[in-house]
N, C-alpha and C positions, 0 to 999 in steps of 0.2 A: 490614356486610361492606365491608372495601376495595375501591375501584373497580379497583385493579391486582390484583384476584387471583381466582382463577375462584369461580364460584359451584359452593357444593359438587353435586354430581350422575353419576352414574353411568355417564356418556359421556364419551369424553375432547376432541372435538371441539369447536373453542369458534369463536366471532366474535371476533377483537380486530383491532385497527389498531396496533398496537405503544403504546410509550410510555406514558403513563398512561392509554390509555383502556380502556375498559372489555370484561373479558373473559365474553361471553356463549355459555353450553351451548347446543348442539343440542339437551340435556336438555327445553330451556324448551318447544319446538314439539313432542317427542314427548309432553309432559304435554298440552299444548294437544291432538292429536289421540288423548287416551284420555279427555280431559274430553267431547271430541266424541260418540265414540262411547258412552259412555254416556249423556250425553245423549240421541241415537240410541235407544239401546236400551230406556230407561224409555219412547220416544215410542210412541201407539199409531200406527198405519199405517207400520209399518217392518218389514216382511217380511224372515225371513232372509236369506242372501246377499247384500246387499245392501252396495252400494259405493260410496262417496263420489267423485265426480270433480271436480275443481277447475283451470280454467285459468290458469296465471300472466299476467302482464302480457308484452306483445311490446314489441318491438326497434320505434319509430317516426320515423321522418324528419321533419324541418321541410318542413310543404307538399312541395311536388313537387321537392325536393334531395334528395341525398343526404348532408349532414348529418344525424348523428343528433343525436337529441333525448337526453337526459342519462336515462337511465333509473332507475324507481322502483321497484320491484314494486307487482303487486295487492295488496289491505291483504291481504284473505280468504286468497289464497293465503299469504301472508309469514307469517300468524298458522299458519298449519299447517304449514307448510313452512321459511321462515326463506334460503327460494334467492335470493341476491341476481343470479344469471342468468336473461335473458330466454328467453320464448319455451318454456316449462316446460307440463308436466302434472302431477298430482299426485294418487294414489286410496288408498283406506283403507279397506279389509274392516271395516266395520262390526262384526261378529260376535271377531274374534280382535285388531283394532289394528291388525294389519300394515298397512304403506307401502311405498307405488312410487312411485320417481319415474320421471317422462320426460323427459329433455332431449336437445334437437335434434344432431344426427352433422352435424358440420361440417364443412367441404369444406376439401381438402388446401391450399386457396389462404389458408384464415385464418390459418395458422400462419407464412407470408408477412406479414401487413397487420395481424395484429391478437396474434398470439403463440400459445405452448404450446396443443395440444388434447389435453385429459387421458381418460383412459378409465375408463368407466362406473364401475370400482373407486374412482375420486378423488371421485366427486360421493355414493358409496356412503359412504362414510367419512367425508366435510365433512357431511354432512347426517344421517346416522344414522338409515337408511331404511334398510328392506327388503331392497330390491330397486332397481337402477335398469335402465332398459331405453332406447335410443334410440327418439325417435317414428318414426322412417322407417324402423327396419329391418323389422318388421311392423306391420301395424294395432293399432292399444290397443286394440277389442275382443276380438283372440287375443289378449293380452298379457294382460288382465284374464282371461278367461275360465281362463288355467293358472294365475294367482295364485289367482284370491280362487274359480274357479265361478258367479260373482255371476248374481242371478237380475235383482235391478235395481240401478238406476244414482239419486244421489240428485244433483241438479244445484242449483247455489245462484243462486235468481233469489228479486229483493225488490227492493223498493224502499226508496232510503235516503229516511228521512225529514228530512233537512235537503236535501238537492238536488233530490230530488223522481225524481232519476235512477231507473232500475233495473238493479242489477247484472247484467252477464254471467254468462249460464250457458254452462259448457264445451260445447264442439261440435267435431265431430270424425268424420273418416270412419267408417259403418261404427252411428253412434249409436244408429238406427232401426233395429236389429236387437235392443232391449233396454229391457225395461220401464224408464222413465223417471217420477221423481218431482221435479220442482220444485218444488213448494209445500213440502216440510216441513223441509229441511235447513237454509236461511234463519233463520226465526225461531231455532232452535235454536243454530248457530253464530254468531250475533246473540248471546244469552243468555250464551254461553261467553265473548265477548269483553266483553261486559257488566263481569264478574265479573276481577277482575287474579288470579291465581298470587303465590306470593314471587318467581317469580324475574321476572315483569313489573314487580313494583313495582321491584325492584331496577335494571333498565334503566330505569325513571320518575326512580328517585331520581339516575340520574348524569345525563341529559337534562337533570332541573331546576337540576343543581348549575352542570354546566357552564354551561347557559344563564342560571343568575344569576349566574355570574361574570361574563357578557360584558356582560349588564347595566349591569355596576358599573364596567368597565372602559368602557363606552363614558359613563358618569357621570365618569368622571374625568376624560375628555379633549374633554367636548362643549365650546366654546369661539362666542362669538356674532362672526359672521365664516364661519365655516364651512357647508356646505351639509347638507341633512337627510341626503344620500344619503353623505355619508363617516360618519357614524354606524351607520348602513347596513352599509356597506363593514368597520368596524371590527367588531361584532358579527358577522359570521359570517367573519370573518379569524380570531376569540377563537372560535369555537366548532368552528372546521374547524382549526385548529392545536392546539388544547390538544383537545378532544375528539373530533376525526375527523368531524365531521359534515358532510358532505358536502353535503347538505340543508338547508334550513329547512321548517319544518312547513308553512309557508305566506309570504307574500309582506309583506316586514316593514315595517311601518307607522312610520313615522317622522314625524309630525307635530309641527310646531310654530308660535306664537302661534295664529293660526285656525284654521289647518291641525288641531290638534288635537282640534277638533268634530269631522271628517272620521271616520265610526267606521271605516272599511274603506278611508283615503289609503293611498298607496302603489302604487295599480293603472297601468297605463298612462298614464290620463290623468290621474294626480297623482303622477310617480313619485318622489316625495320629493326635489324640486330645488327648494323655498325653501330660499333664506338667512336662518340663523337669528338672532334680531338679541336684543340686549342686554335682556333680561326675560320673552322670550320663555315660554312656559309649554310644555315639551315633554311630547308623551305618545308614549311608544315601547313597542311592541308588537312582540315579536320572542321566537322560539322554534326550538331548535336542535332536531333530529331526529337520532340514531343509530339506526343496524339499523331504521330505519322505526319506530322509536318518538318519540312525539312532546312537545313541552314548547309551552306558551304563560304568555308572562308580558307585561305592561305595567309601564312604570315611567312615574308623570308628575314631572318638577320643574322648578322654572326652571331657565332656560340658563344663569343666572348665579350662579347655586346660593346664592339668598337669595330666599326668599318675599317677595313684597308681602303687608301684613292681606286682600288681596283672594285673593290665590292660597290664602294659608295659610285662606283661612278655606274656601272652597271644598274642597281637600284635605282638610280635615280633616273634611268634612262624609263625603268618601266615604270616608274609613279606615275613618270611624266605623260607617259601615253595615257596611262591608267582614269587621270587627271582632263585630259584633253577628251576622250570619248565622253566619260560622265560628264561633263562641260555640254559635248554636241546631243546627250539625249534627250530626247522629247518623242512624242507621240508622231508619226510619219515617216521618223528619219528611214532608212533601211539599215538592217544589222549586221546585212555586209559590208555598208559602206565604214560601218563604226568600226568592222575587223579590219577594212583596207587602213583606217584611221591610226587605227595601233601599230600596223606596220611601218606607217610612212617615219610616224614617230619612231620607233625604232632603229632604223635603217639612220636619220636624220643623228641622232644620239651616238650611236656607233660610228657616224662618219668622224664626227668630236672627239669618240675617243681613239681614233686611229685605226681600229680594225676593219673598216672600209673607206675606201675613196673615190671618187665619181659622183656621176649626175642620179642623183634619189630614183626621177624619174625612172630612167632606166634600169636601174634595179628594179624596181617596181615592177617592168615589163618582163623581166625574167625571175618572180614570185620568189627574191632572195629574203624577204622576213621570212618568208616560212622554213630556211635553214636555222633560224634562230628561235620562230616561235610557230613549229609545226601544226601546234592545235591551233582550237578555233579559239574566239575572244572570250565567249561567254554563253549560256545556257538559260532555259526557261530552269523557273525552281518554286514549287510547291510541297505535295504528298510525296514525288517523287523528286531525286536530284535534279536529275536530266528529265524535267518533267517534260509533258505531252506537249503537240501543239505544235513543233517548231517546225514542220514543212506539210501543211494541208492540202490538198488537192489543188493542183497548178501552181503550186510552189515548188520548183526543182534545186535538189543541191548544185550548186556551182563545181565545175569538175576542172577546179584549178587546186595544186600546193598553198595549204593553210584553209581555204573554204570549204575545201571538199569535207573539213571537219568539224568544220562550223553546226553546233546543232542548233541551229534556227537559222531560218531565210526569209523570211516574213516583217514586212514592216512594224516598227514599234510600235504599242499600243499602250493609252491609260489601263491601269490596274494591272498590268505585266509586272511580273516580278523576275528578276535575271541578276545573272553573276557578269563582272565584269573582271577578267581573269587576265589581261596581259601578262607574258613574261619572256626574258631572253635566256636561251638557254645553250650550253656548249658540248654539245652529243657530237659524240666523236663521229659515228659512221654519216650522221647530216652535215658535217663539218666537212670529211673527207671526200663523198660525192660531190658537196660543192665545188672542191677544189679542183676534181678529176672534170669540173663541168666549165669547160672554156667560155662561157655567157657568164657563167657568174663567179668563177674565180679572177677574170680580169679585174673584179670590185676588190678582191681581198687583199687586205697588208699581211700576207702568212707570218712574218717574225714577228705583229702585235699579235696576231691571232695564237702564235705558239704561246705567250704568256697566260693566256685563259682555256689553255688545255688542262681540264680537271679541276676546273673554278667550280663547276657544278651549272649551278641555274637561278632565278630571281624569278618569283611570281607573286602578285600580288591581285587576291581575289578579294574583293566588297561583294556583298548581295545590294539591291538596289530595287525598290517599286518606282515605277514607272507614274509621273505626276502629271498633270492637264498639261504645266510648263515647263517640266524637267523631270527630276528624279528627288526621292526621299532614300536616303544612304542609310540603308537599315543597321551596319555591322560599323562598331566603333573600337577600334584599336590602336596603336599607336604608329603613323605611317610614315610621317617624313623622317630623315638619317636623326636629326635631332632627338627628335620625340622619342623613337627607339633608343638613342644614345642614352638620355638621358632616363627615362624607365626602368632601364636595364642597370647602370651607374645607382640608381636611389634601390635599385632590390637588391643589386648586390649588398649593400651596404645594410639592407634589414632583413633578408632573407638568408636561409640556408637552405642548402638544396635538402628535402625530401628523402633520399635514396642519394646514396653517393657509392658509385662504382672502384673509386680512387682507395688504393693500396696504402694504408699511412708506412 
């Protein structure tokens, strides 16, 4: 389907930002709450009448200002609902589908300070709901009880298993007057985001285009001289102008030379402010977000867009794995055994280039990839990065070096969407324990290994939906040494950098 033209569906209400970006149905969030409800319905312990409540995300200030904070929606609620307004309620008759929303009755003073306050009919029609009703004009208990009768209330509390957090259940005056069930809506609306629609993959697929185009545009004008954070800067300039994204999925990792080891640079106190210098090995990690749907992708190359045998041999070490899992997915495989996959490959790669020697196996047995590629392989990825879903009840983390971080342990399934992230990385203090660790420094050549002290690190992240017989490779960038050689060689020669840090 074309990114400029609506996805076909039976509402005529859509998400678009003009221009080429992308025009997304209401249709998409009412399928999303009939997937719910039947799911719902197959569940035992789901008594009739029975009604779904969901809180949106609220309006937050910086500390004790009144500056606001740039607001996001809740995932849970945006997956059923699609309301990019704060401060919402949202319920769903189990039993027939129908939808209510509730949004807040604004005081005559916003139409002053902040613009237009439209009536219940506008939010009725952009959302392709039910019903909408104001929270203040009556309690959402009477509000519920004329819609749906409901005998109970199903609230969504769980814990995410990558934060450890537990999500908000709605609460609301009036609650305690109404059988309440928190335990079963969770797991289940879990399951349903689990699983993509056509029309989510269809918002994955423009997430990942746009956001490897900025990829490729920030490859063409990285320049040594310049600092990590104008590449930064240019990537979500390329993803908020050509694609509307307002967002990034998360906080964009821009490392280079050492910096590159750093698996999670970029936070406060790395905020991507080296200067990148002539050879540099960059690993850039950056992912555009529309309508709350999310993209993560890594591009490593040099700065100067020509491998040294040391970088080219490195890279090519992690394509290759990179290469090999995509190759083994399909529906059943297990996702640890695809992270065991990447290591072997790794370990395999590195005997080649000399930094270790022995039998694979046995490295293997004493969990030496995970001195080179500590994290896990790859992630669930929807509304959220690190979306939901990856360890559901009788699915336990594996409490071995490199799984224990694996976020998912669950066999692959059609319509999963995941990141496939391999990289070899040279962190000094996982370097040094190794060697202090007589099981796995008898594998190390230390004088080849002294030469990639301060190499940095090589990762390479594709998104990926999961097909009947494989995979559909959402994120298109330039991967082999070639391609990047050459890419980089044809901008240099028609591009100029943007911003130039360089002193004449």
């Amino acid at each position: 389907l074309s990114d400029s033209h609506p996805i076909p569906c039976p509402f005529r209400p859509v998400y678009w930002l003009g221009n080429d970006t992308l025009r997304v149905s209401a249709a998409l969030f009412a399928e999303n709450r009939q997937r719910l409800c039947k799911g719902l319905r197959a569940k035992d312990g789901v008594v009739p009448k029975s009604v779904v409540v969901l809180q949106g995300g609220e309006q937050k200030q910086r500390y004790c200002t009144d500056t606001d904070l740039l607001f996001r929606q809740e995932s849970f609620f945006h997956w059923a609902f699609g309301v990019t307004e704060p401060d919402c309620y949202g319920a769903i008759d189990v039993d027939s589908g129908k939808s209510i929303l509730f949004v807040p009755k604004l005081p005559e003073s916003y139409a002053t300070w902040m613009g237009e306050i439209f009536p219940k009919e506008h939010f009725k029609e952009k959302y392709a709901v039910d019903e909408v009703q104001y929270t203040c004009d009556v309690s959402l208990p009477v509000v519920l009880l004329a819609f749906t009768a409901c005998v109970c209330m199903s609230m969504c509390r769980g814990q995410n298993t990558d934060s450890g957090s537990i999500c908000r259940e709605a609460s609301f005056e009036g609650i305690s007057g109404f059988q309440v069930n928190n335990s079963l809506l969770h797991p289940i609306i879990v399951e349903c985001r689990l699983i993509k629609t056509d029309m989510e993959l269809e918002v994955l697929r423009y997430t990942n285009r746009i956001s490897s185009e900025a990829h490729k545009m920030v490859m063409k004008h990285v320049k040594h001289g310049q600092k990590e954070y104008e590449m930064e800067s240019l990537f979500q300039h390329y993803c908020y102008t050509k694609g509307g994204m307002r967002h990034t999925s998360y906080t964009c990792i821009c490392g280079t030379g050492n910096n590159s080891s750093v698996l999670h640079y970029g936070h406060a106190g790395a905020p991507n402010d080296k200067t990148i210098m002539d050879g540099d090995m960059c690993l850039f990690d950056m992912g555009g977000e529309y309508y709350c749907y999310s993209s993560d992708i890594t591009c490593s190359f040099p700065a100067n867009g020509k491998f040294t045998p040391d970088q080219r041999a490195i890279y090519e070490a992690v394509l290759k794995s990179s290469r090999a899992v995509m190759a083994a997915i399909r529906p059943g495989v297990k996702w640890t055994d695809m992270h065991r996959l990447a290591d072997r490959v790794h370990l395999e790669e590195l005997v080649k280039i000399g930094i270790l020697s022995g039998s694979v196996e046995d490295m293997m047995k004493v969990h030496l990839g995970s001195v080179f590629m500590p994290h896990g392989l790859g992630h669930l990825l929807g509304i959220d990065v690190h979306d939901v879903g990856g360890y559901p009840e009788g699915v336990e983390r594996i409490n071995e070096p490199g799984l224990r971080s694996l976020r998912m342990g669950r066999l692959v399934q059609e319509r999963m969407v995941l990141t496939v992230e391999p990289g070899i990385y040279f962190i000094n203090h996982l370097l040094d324990q190794a060697l202090a660790n007589p099981v796995q420094s008898c594998f190390i050549n230390n004088q080849v290994l002294a030469r990639f002290r301060g190499f940095g690190g090589v990762r390479i992240e594709d998104d990926i939906a999961v097909t009947a017989n494989g995979i559909e490779l959402l994120t298109c960038v330039p991967r082999t040494v070639e391609e990047i050689e050459a890419f980089m060689a044809d901008s240099a020669k028609t591009f100029s950098p943007v911003v130039s840090s360089e002193k004449p």
